[in-house]
N, C-alpha and C positions, 0 to 999 in steps of 0.2 A: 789120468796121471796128474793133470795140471789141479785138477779139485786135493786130491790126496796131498800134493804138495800144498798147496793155498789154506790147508786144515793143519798141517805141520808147520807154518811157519806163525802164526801167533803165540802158538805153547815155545815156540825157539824164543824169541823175541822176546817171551814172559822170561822164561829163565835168564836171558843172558840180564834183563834187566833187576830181576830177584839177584845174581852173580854180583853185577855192581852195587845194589842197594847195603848187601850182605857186607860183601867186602869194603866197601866205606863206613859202615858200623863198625865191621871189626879195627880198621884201621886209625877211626876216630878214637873208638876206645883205648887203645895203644899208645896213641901219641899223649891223651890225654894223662893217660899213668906215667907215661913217660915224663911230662912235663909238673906233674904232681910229685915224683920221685926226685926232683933237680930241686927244691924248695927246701932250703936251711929247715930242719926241723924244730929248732928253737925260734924259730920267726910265727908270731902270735899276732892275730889282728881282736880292737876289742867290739862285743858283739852284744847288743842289748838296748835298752833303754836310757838314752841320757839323761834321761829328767832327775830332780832331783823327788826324792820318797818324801812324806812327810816327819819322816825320824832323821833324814838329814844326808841319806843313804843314797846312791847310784846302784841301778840293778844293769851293771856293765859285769860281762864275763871274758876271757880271753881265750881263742879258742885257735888251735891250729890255722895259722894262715893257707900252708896248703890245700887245706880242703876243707876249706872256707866257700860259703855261697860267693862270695865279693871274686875271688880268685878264681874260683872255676864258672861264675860266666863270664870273667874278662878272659879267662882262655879257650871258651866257647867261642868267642867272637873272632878268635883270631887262628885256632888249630888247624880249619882246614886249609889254612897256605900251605900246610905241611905236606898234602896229597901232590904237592907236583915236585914229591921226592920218592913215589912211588911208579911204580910198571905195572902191568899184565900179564898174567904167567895163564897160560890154557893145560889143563891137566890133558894128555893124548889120548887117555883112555875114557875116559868120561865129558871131555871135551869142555868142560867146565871152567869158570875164570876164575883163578883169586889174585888178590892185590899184595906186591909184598916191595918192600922197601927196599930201593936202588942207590939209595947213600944213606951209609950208617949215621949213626950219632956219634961217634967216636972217631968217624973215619978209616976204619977198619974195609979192608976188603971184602968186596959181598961176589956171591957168585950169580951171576944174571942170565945166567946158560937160559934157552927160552924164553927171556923176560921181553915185550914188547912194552917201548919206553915213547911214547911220543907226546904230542900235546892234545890231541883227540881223547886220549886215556884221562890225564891227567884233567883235562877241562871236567871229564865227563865225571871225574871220581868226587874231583872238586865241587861240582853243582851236588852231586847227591850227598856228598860229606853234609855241604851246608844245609840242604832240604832236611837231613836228620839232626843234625844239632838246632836247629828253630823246631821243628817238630818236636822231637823228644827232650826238649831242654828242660825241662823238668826232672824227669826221669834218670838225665844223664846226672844233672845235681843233687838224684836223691840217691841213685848208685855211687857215686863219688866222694862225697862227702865221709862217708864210712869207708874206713880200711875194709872189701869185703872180698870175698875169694868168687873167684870166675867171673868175674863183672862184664869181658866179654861174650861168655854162652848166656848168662841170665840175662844182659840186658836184649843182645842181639838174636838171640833165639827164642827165647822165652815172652818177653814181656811186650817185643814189637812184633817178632814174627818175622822180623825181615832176612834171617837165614832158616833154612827149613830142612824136613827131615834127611834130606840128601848132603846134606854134610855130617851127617852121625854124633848129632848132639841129642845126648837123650832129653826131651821136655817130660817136665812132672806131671804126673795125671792129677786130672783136676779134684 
């Protein structure tokens, strides 16, 4: 009995830490839309070459400040403070963790029925937030940068892998 348990608890211990990887991507990604969506849309940063051309010309272009490279990696460096505004919610029938947000943006009443809120959670979401934003920081600036649809399932399912087929995100065959 003690062997059959001792074979079941690394596949446990994989998932639950696939549960937090998954859900601090998705929650990275979240915040990050969130804090690109709060950016005056008339607010332009200029993006190019200062030099001058030989015809007398600057090859300077202006290009949306919000999802601008300059903006979204100073907001990579700074998003995952956001994770110790999140909990742990366990699905009962699947037993499964995801992460979901324990104070709005707005201030709105949230319902937390379930939600497990402490500082073990939030350390733990925090170190993987940050482990994937240095990891994927590329990735996250090449998804971001473009207005794109599903940024979450593509980035977080597809292109890292760090949510998998048991959350029912369909992946494209290759």
């Amino acid at each position: 009995v003690a062997l059959a348990l001792a074979s079941l608890l690394p596949a446990a211990g994989a998932r639950r830490s696939q549960d937090l990887h998954c859900g601090a991507c998705r929650a990275l990604v979240d915040e990050l839309e969130w804090e690109i969506a709060q950016v005056d849309p008339r607010k332009t940063i200029q993006m190019g070459s200062f030099r001058i051309n030989p015809d007398g010309s600057q090859s300077v272009v202006e290009v949306p400040y919000a999802r601008s490279e300059a903006h979204l990696t100073e907001l990579l460096e700074r998003v995952c403070e956001k994770m110790k505004e999140y909990g742990e919610k366990v699905d009962p029938s699947t037993h499964r963790k995801s992460y979901v947000r324990v104070l709005s943006h707005d201030g709105t009443k949230m319902d937390l029925s379930g939600v497990k809120f402490d500082g073990d959670v939030t350390s733990s979401l925090k170190f993987a937030c940050e482990s994937i934003a240095e990891e994927y920081e590329d990735e996250l600036i090449e998804f971001l940068s473009h207005e794109a649809e599903n940024v979450k399932d593509r980035l977080c399912s597809k292109r890292t892998d760090l949510c998998d087929h048991a959350l029912h995100i369909p992946h494209d065959e290759l």
